[in-house]
N, C-alpha and C positions, 0 to 999 in steps of 0.2 A: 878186281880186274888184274891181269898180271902183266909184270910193267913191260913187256916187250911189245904189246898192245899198244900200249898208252901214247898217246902223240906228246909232241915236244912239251905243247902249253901245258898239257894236264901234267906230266912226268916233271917241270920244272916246280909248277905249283904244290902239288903233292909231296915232295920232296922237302918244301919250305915249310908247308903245313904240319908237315909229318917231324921236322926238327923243333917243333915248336913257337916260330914264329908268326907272326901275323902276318897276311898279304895286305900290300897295296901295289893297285893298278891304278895307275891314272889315265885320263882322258885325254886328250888335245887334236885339233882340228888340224885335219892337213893343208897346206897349201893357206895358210895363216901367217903371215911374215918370215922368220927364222927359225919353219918349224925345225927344221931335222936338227938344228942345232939345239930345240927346246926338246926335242927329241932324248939325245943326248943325255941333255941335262937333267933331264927327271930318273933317266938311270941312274945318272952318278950319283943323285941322291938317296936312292936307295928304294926304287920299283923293280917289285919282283918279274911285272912284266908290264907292257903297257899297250894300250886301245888304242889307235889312231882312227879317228874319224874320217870317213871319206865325201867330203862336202854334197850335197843333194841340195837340188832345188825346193823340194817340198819335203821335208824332216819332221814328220808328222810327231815325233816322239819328243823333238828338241823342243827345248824353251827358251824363248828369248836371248841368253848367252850364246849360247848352242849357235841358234839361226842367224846372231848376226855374225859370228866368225866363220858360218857357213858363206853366208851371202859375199863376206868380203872375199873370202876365198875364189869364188866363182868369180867373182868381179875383175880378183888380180888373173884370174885365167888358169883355176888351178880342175885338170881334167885327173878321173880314173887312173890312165894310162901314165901320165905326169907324175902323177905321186907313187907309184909303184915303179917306174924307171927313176925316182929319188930312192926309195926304199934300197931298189935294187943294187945301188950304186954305195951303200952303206952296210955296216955288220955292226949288232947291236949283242950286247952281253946278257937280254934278257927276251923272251917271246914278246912277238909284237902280234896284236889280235886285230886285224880290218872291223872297223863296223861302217855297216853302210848301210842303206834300204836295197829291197828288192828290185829294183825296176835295174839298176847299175848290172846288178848278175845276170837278170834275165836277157837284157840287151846285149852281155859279153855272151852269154851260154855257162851253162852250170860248169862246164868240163873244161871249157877254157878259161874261166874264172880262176876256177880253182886250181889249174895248171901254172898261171900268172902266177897268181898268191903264192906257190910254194916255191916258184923258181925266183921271188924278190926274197924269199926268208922268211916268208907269214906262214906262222905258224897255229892262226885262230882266226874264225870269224864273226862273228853278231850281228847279226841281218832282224831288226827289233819286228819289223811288218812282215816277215816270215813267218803263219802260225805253224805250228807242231804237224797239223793234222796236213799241211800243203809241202813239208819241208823236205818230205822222203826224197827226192832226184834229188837235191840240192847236197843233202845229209849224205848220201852215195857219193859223188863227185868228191867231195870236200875230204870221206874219211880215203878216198881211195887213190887221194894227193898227198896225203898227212895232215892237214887240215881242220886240228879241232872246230866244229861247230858250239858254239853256245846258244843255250837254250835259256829265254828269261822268262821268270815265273811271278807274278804279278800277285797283289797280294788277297786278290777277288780268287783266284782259283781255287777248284773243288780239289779235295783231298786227293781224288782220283787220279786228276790233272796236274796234282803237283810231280807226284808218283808217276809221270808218263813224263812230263817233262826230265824230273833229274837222270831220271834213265836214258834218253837219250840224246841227255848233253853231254858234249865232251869238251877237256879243259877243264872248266868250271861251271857251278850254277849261276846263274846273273840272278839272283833274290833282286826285284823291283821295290825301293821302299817306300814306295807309298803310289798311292792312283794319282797319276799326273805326266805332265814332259816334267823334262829337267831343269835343274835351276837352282838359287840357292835359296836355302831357308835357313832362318833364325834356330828353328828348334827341331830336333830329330823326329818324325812320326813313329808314334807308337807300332807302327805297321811296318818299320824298317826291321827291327829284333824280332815281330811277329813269325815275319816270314822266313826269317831265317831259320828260330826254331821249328820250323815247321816243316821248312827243307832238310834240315839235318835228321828229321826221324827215317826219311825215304834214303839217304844216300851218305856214302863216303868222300864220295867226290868236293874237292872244295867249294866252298859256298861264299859269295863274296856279295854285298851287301852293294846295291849302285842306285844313282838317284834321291836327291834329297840327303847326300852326305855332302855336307858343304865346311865343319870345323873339324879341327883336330876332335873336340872333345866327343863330336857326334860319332865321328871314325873310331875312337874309344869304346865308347858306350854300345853299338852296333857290334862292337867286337867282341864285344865280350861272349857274344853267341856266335854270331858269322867266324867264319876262318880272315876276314878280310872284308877290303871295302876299295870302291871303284869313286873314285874323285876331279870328276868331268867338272862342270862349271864352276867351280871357287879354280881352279887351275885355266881354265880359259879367259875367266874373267880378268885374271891376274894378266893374261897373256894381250887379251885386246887394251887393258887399261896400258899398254906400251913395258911391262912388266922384262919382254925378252926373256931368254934362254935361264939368266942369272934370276932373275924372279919366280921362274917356272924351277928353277932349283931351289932355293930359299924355301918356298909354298911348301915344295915335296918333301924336302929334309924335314920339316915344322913334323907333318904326320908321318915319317918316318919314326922319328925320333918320339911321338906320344903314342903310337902304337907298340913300340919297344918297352916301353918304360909301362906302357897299359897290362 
């Protein structure tokens, strides 16, 4: 693809990949205490880019961590609109990707969504209850904001499938590791490297490993095939157990610094 194409997320990642480093993108829920300031802090630690969740009622994908940082958020009164007049009011040193469900987009409108997302500095989105085959309007809107879409590929998909998703992901591939929500586990699924491998025959594009990475040494070991890995609930957990901004730094520097060293 030639880079004047390429949207921010993918041209920032690419760029990291392509020097040799390994990515780390972390997770954390918007409208969760001190997020913009934990925000913050998982850059300085050293994320290549980061995923802000945008709290849903029903988070079909989340598990348990996920949902209750969802829920508290809603509780503290944290809307769409709110957390993107926070975004917007901010300038961060690395691509910030929205994820959220469908139902948020469809009630804004694809074109005003995505309009919003580019005028706060989003530069990516992951909508998980989007399938591929429903996503075309959505995938127009988005590339024709600047707006990488991310496409995640689960580790049941036919070969076929894989090959259709990484083609029309942009930014990066979301490799799912393993069949479940999120959450943390003790030990990596054998299905997290799977699927990586298996994304790398179809695409150049980076491939970043999310779901069921919960240790540094799983973030490792994942890596060593993935370009990267996506570190949602071991980072939220930290953040609900009263952790703040300084813990959500510590967490990130930990796999910063074992994926450097990896």
């Amino acid at each position: 693809m030639a880079a004047e194409s390429l949207g921010d997320l993918e041209r920032a990642l690419r760029d990291k990949k392509n020097s040799g480093n390994k990515l780390l993108v972390p997770y954390l829920t918007a409208g969760l205490g001190n997020w913009v300031e934990a925000l913050h802090a998982v850059i300085d630690a050293g994320a290549d880019a980061v995923e802000v969740g945008i709290p849903f009622s029903d988070p079909i994908m989340d598990g348990p961590i996920i949902q209750e940082a969802s829920q508290k958020a809603l509780e503290a009164g944290a809307t769409p609109a709110g957390i993107l007049s926070e975004l917007r009011r901010s300038s961060f040193a690395v691509p910030i990707a929205i994820m959220t469900y469908y139902n948020i987009v469809h009630h804004a409108g694809h074109d005003r969504f995505a309009k919003e997302l580019a005028d706060c500095g989003v530069s990516g989105s992951i909508i998980p209850d989007l399938q591929l085959d429903e996503a075309g309007e959505w995938m127009v809107s988005a590339r024709e904001n600047g707006v990488d879409n991310v496409m995640m590929a689960a580790p049941s998909s036919s070969p076929e499938r894989l090959r259709r998703l990484a083609d029309n992901s942009r930014g990066f591939v979301y490799g799912i590791g393993l069949m479940g929500v999120t959450g943390v586990r003790n030990s990596l699924a054998d299905s997290a490297s799977e699927i990586a491998r298996r994304l790398k025959e179809y695409t150049d594009k980076p491939v970043l490993v999310g779901v069921g990475v919960s240790t540094t040494e799983q973030a490792v070991q994942v890596s060593r095939i993935a370009d990267g890995v996506i570190v949602g609930s071991a980072l939220v957990q930290r953040l609900l157990a009263g952790g703040g901004p300084q813990g959500a730094f510590d967490l990130m520097r930990q796999f910063r610094n074992a994926l450097d060293a990896g």
